[in-house]
C-alpha positions, 0 to 999 in steps of 0.5 A: 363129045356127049358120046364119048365123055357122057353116054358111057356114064348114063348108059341107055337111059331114057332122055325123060329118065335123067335126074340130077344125081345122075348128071353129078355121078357123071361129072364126079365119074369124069373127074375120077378118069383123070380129066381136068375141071376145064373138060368136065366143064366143057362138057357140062357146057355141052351138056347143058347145050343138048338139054336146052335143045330138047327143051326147046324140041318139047322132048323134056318138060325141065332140064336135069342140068338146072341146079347143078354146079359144074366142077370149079376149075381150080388155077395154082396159086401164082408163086412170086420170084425170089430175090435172087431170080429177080437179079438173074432175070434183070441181069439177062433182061437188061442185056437187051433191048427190052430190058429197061421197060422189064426193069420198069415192069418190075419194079413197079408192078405195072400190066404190060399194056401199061409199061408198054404205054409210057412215054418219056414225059411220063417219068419224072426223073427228080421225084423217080416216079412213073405216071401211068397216062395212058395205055395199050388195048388191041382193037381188032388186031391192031394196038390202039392207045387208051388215055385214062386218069394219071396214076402215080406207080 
């Protein structure tokens, strides 16, 4: 990894030569080739791995990865359906057999490890409310049910 994304940009340079600036002209040059924030990150990671390395082999006396901020991946804001997408998605939700727990799901906003939960003497038909009593957690592999205080959704 550190031969590939890294050596290119630092060139021959010496181990104990290595500054700051030069680490932050190699992220800036990664992100110039088109590579996602996650690699450069995954790289700065490694980076930071082989420096620790030297330090601990008494080849470097600081780390020029201290201080420096790896690029912040950026995530695409979350973009909420439309009304119509709402009607065509419980139309064809509702048309199997998850589609009452998609159509709970939706209309009140719960995670899945909670819609996913429910049992019958949790809704409340007179007053049309949910109780979220408990919920679902995976426990090395297998679901396992987590009890915790009643909310009212």
């Amino acid at each position: 990894m550190l031969r590939r994304y890294v050596r290119p940009s630092l060139g021959e340079r010496l181990l104990l030569a290595l500054s700051p600036l030069d680490l932050q002209t190699t992220y800036r040059q990664m992100i110039e080739h088109d590579l996602s924030a996650r690699t450069v990150r995954t790289r700065t990671l490694c980076l930071r791995s082989a420096m620790r390395q030297a330090l601990n082999c008494r080849l470097l006396l600081e780390s020029p990865v201290d201080g420096i901020k790896p690029p912040q991946q950026s995530r695409p804001e979350m973009q909420a359906l439309t009304v119509e997408q709402v009607r065509m998605f419980l139309k064809a939700a509702l048309a199997t057999p998850h589609g009452p727990a998609l159509a709970v799901a939706d209309a009140t906003g719960m995670r899945p490890s909670e819609y996913l939960g429910l049992k019958w003497q949790d809704i409340d038909w007179v007053r049309q409310t949910v109780h979220v009593v408990c919920s679902l957690r995976r426990l090395n592999g297998s679901r396992d049910v987590e009890h915790g205080p009643p909310a009212i959704r």
